[in-house]
VOGU-3710 file (C-alpha; in Angstrom, 3 decimals, decimal comma):
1> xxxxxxxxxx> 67,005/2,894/-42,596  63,783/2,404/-40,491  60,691/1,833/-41,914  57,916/3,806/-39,901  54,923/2,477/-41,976  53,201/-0,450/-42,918  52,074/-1,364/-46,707  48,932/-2,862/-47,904  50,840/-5,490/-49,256  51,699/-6,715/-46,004
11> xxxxxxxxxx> 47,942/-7,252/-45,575  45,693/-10,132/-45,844  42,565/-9,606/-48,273  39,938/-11,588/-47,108  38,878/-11,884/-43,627  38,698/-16,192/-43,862  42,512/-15,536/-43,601  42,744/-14,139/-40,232  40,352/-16,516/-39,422  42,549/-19,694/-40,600
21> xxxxxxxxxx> 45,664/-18,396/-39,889  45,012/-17,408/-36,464  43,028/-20,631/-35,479  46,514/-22,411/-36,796  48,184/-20,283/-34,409  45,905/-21,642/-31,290  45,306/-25,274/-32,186  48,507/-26,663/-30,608  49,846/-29,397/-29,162  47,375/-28,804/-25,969
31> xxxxxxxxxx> 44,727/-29,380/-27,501  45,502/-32,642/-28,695  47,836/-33,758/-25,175  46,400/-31,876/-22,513  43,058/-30,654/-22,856  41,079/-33,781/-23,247  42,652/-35,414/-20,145  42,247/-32,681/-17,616  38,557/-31,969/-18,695  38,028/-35,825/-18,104
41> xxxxxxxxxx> 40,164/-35,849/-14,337  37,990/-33,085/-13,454  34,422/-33,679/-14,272  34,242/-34,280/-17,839  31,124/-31,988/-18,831  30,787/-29,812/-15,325  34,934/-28,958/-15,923  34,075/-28,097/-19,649  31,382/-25,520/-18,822  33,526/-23,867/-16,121
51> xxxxxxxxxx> 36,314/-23,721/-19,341  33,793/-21,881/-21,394  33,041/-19,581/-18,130  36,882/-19,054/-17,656  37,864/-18,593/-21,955  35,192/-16,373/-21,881  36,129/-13,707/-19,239  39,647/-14,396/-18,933  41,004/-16,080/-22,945  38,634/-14,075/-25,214
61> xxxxxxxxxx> 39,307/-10,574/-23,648  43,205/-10,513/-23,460  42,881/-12,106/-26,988  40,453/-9,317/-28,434  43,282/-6,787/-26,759  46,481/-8,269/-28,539  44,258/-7,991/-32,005  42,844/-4,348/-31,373  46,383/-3,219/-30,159  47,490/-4,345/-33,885
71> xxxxxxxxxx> 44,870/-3,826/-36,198  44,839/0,006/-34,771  48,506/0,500/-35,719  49,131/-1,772/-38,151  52,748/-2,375/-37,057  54,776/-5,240/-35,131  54,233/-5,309/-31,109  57,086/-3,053/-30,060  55,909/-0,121/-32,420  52,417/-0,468/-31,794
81> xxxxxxxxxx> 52,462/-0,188/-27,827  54,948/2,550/-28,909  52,314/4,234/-30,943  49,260/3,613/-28,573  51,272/4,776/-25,279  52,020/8,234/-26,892  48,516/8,653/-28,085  47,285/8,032/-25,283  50,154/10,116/-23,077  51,642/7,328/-21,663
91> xxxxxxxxxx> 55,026/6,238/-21,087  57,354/4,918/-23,784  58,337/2,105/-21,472  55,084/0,198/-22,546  56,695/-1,047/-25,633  58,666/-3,191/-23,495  55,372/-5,269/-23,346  55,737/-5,939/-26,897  59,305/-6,128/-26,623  58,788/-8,862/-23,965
101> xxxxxxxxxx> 56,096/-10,598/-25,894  58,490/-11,091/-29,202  61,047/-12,579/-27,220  58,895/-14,557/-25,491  57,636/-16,325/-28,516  61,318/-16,963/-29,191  61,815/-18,754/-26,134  58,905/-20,567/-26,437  59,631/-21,681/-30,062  63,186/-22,994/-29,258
111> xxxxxxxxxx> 62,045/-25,377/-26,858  58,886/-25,958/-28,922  60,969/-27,139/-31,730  62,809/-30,278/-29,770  59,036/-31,468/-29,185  57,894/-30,784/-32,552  60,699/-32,830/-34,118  59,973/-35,719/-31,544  57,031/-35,446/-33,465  58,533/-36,038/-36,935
121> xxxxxxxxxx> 60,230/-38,332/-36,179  57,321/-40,561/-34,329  55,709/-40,098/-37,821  59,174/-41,561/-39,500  58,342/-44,573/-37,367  55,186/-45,007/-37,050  55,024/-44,996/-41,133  58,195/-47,407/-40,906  56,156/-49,986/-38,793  58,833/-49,196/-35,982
131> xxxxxxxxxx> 55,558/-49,464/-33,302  53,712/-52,295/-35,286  53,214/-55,281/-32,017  55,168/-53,478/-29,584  54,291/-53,116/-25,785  54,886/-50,114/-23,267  58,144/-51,093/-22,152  59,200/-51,474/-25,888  58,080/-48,071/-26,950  58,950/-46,194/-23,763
141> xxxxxxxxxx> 62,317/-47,561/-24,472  62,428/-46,111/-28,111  61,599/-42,580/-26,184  64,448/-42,924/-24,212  66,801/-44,125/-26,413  65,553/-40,756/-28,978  66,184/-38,718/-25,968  69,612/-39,869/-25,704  70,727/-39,419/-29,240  71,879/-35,608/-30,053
151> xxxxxxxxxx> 72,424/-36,367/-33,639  68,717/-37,773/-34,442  67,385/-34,548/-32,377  68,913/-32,450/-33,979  68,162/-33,683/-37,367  64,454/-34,001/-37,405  64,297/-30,382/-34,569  66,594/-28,802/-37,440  64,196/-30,009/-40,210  61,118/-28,704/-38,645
161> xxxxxxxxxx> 62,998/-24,856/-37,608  63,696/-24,554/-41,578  60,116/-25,621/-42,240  58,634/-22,584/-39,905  61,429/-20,000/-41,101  60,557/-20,996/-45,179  56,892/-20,179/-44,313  57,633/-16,749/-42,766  59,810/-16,008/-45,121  57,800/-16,320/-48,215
171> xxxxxxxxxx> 55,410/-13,395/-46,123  52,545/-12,561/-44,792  50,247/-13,233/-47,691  52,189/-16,529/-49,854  53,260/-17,774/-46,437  51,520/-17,443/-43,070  48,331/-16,663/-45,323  48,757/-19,831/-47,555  50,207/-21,647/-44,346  46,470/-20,886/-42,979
181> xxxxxxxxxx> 44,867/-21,980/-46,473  46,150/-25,429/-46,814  47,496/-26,280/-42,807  44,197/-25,646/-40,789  42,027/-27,749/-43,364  44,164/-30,347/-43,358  44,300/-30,842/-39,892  40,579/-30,860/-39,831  40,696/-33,687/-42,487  42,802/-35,785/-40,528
191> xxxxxxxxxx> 40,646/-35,164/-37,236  37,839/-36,778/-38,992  39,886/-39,549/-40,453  41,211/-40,472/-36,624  37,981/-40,039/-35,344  36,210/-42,512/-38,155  38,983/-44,830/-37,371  38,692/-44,350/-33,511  34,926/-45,017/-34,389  35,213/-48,287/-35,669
201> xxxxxxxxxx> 37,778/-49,697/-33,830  38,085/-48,286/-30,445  35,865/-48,163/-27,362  34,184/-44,547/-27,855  31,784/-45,132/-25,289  34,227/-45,060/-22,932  36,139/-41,962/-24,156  33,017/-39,924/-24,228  31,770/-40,916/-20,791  35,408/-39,861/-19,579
211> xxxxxxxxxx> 34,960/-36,947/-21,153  31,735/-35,620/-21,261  30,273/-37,268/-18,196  28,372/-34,363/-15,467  30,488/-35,233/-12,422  30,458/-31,801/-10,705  31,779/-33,583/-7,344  34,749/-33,800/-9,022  35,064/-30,024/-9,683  37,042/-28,035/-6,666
221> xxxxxxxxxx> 39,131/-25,052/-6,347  42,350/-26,501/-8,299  39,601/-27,518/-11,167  39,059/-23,937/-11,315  42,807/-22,512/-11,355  43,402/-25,431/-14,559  40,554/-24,174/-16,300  41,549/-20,745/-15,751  45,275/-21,356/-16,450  44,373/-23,506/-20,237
231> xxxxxxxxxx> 41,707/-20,470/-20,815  44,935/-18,197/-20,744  47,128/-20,292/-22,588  45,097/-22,045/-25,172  44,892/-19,410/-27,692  48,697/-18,088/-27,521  48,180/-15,334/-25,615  51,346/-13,092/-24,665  53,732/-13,842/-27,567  52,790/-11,530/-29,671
241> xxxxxxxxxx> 51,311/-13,479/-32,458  47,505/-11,568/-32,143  49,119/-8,441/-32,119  51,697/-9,341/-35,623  47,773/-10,854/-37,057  45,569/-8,509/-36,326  48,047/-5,839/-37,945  47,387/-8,017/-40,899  43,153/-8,358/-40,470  41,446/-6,718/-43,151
251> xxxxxxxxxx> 40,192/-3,270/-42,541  36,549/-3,918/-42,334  36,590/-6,898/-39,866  34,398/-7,761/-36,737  37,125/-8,296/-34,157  35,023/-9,881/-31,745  33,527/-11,954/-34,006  36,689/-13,375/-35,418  37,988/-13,504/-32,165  35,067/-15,958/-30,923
261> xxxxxxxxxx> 34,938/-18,118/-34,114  38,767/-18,472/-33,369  38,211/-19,717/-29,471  35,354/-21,618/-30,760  37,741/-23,786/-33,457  40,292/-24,140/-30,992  37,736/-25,219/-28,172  35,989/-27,861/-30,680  39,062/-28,829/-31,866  40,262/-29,784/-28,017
271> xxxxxxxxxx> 37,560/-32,121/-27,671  37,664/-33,606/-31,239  41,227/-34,558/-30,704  40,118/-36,330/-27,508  37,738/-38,697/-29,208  40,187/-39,417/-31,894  42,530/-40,372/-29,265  40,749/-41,906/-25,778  38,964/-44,692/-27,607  42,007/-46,012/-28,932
281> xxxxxxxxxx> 43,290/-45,562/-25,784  40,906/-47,664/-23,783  40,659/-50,376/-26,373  43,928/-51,220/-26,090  43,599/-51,413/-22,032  46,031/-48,657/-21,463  45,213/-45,430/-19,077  44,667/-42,482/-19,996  47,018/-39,616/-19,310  48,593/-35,913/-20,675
291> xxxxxxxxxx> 52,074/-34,664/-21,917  54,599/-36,834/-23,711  53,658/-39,865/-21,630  49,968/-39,960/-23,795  51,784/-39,306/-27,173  55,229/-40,218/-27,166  54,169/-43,751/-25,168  50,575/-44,187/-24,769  49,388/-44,100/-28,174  52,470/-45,940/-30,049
301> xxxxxxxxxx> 51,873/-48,891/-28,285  48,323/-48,454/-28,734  48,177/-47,976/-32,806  50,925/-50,501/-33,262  48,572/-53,203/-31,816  45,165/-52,279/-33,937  44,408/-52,602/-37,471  45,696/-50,398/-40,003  48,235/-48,989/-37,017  51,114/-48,095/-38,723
311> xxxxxxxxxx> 49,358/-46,017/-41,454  46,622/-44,519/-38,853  49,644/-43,941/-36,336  51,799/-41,730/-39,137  48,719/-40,354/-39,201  47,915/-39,240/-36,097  51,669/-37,660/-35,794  51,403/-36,095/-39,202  48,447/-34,193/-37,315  50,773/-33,741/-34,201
321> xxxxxxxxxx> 53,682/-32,183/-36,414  50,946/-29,969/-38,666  49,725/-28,305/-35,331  53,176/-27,395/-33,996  53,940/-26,166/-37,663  50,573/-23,880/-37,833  51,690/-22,728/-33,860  54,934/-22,303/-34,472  55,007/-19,775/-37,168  53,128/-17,312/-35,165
331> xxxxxxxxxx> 55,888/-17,321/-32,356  58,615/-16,399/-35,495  56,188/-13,932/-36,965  56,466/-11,331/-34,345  60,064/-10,410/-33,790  60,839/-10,691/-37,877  58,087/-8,032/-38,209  59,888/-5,725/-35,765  63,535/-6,442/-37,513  61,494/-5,517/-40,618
341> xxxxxxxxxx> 59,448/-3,015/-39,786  60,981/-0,641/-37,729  64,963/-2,260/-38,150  64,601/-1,888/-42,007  65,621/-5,723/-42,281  64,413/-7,483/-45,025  62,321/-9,838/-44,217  64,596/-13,039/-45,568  67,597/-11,709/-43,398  65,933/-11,627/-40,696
351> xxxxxxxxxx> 64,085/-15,251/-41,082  67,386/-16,162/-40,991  69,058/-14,215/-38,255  66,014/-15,281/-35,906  65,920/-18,717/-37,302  69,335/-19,150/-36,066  69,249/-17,505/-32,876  66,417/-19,574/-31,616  68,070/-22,819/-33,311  71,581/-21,974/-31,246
361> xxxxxxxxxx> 69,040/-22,158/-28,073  67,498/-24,830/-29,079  70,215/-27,025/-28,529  70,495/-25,947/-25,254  66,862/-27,272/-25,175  68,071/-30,443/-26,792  71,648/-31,435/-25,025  69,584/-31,080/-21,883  68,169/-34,725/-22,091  71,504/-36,178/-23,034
371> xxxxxxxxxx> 75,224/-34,166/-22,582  74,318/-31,645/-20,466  71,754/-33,769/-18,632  73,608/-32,925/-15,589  73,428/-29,174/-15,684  70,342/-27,416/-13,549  69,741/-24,127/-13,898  67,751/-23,428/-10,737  65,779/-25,478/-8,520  66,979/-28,689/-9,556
381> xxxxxxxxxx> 65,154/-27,857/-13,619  67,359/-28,617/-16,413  67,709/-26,115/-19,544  64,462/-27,508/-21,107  62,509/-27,293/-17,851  63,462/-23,969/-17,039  62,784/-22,287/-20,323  59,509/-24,061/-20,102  58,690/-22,639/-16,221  60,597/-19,234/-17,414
391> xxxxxxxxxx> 57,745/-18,792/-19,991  54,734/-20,447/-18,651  55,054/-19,054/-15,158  56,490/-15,796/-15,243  56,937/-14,262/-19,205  53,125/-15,233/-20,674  51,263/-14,364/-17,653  53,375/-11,210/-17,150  52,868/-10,197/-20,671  49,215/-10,576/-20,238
401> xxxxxxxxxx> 48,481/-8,799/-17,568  50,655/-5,707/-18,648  48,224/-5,809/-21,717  45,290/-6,151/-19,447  46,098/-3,227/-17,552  47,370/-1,408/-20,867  44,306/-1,155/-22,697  41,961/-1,501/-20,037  43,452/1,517/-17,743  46,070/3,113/-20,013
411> xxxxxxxxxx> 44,933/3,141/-23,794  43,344/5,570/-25,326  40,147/3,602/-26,132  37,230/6,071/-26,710  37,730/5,810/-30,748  36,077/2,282/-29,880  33,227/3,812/-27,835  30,800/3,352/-31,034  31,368/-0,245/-31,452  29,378/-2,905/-30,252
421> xxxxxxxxxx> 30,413/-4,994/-26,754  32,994/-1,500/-26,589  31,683/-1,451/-22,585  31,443/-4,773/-21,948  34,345/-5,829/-23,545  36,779/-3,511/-21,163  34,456/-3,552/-18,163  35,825/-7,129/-18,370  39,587/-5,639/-18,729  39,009/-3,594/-15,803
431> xxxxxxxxxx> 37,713/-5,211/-13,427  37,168/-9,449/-14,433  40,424/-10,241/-16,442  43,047/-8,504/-15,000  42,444/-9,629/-11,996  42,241/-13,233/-13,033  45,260/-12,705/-14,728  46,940/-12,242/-11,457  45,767/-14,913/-9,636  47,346/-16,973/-12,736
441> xxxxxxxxxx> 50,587/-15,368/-12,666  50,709/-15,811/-8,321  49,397/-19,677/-8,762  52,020/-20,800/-11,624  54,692/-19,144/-9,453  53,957/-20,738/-6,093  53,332/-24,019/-7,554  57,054/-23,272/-9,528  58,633/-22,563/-6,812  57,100/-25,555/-4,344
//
């Protein structure tokens, strides 16, 4: 039996909620491994302001769509560009973009999950002492030797999964709303701890003038395409996850002003998690860098030769594994709201029909570092690789711009002709976003395919 409406119950109360929950959702593991370093490669302060230029016309717009697109129909993405195509006389195939946009998330969460439990079990170590003296060669050789073992991959990548699918399945209110309560507060608390610590013991001088120095010399055109590409991608855009949240946004609710508080916590965040981490960085002589190479290498070596490493190290990778946790239960959300809603699947079953399905991928994921190291998919990418390219290149920008074009050329959007920044908000659609959009989707491809 389908289930054509939503309930109150499925509905948060207060709007702090949204607010908390869907910050979780866009503080992620870029903004504590990517973010910092490529605003200090390409001119610190001058690179941030062109981010703020770029979130602003490109992130915050697509963002404000995915939220109005659910908090109008108060249903999962599939129904709700369902609903808003036939109001608005349009064809039914737009509810592929929501389609698209729930498995999406799905990809991205199977692969997301073999980093994640890298993550947890770094923290094992690091609270084990495993880093405590150790140099580069040392800890790069703990990496590999993680890599290389199926069994330890898939028990702390397995551990994690069951995490995110108990959380959505205790609902929308006692579990992504609690989730939001106790994860994004945390993570703020142990911010300031790292950064006190980083304070006091590292060389923050040097991370801020990396950081935050004016070097607009070293801004150029590929400065702008990063910028552009992290605006996009910072605040999990295309999976979904707005569209599943803002179904659950309180009634009476600003959506552009959650909607900049949100890119405004995930923005300070960025560059809070770069002075926790660059000082200790360049105290301990080592240079600075992005990806699993700054946390998985980097950093190790450079707690486990400080003061207080081991504890402040399990620290910093109980942060890393709280992030992925608040990220990765918006990528489930979506797709068990459409089993529920409009499948008539309660929401336990299909926690754990999802749960599995992207857990049976994510060894795929996972045996591509060790037994099936060998395989390549295309272009000489292993499993992992490609379902990383697949959804960074082609899906998320794809689902974007469809949304872009939806609501800014498609929708039905005179009911929000009363509301404040209503004209500004999809002149910028029309004629700013989509368009940047594009030049996104083209760039990741040709640089994929090179």
């Amino acid at each position: 039996m389908k289930r054509q409406a939503s309930s109150d119950q499925g509905m948060w109360r207060r709007q702090i909620t949204f607010l908390l929950a869907s910050s979780g959702s866009a503080i992620g593991l870029g903004n504590i491994w990517k973010f910092p370093y490529i605003a200090g490669e390409n001119g610190g302060g001058a690179f941030i302001l062109m981010y703020l230029l770029c979130i602003t016309l490109v992130g915050i717009p697509i963002y404000m769509a995915e939220t109005v697109v659910g908090h109008e129909t108060r249903r999962n993405p599939v129904t709700a560009m369902s609903i808003l195509a036939k109001q608005a006389g349009q064809s039914q195939r737009w509810r592929w973009v929501g389609g698209v946009a729930c498995l999406t998330g799905l990809i991205v969460l199977s692969y997301f999950t073999v980093v994640a439990g890298w993550g947890l079990h770094y923290l094992v170590n690091a609270f084990e002492g495993a880093f405590q003296n150790e140099g580069s060669y040392a800890v790069r050789g703990i990496f590999i030797d993680l890599l290389s073992d199926p069994v330890a991959m898939l028990r702390y990548q397995s551990l994690f999964l069951m995490t995110v699918m108990l959380v959505v399945g205790l609902g929308v209110r006692a579990g992504l709303g609690v989730a939001g309560h106790v994860m994004v507060p945390l993570m703020l608390l142990m911010l300031g701890l790292l950064i006190a610590y980083s304070h006091s013991l590292g060389d923050m001088s040097a991370a801020i003038d990396f950081m935050f120095s004016f070097d607009t010399d070293a801004l150029n055109w590929n400065s702008f395409l990063v910028a552009l590409g992290h605006a996009f991608f910072s605040l999990s855009i295309g999976m979904g996850a707005m569209m599943a949240y803002g179904a659950y946004m309180p009634k009476r609710t600003s959506i552009p002003s959650m909607v900049f508080a949100v890119a405004s916590i995930d923005l300070l965040f960025a560059m809070f998690a770069g002075l926790a981490i660059f000082p200790i960085v360049f105290a301990s002589g080592l240079a600075p860098g992005e990806g699993p190479g700054l946390m998985f290498v980097s950093l190790p070596v450079a707690f486990g030769n400080m003061l207080y490493g081991s504890f402040m190290g399990a620290l910093f990778f109980a942060l890393v594994v709280v992030a992925a946790l608040s990220s990765a239960v918006a990528l489930l959300e979506p797709a068990v709201a459409w089993l529920n809603e409009r499948r008539g699947i309660p929401r336990p079953i299909g926690v754990l029909l999802l749960g599995v399905l992207v857990w049976l991928l994510s060894l795929m994921s996972m045996f591509s570092f060790n037994a099936l190291q060998h395989v390549e998919v295309v272009s000489g990418l292993n499993i992992f690789e490609f379902l990383d390219g697949l959804s960074a290149n082609v899906l998320l920008p794809g689902v974007g711009f469809a949304l872009a074009v939806f609501v800014g050329w498609r929708m039905d959007v005179q009911k929000f002709s009363h509301r404040r920044f209503f004209s500004l908000w999809i002149w910028l659609l029309r004629y700013v976003t989509t368009p940047a959009v594009l030049v996104i989707f083209v760039t990741a491809l040709i640089q994929h395919v090179a």
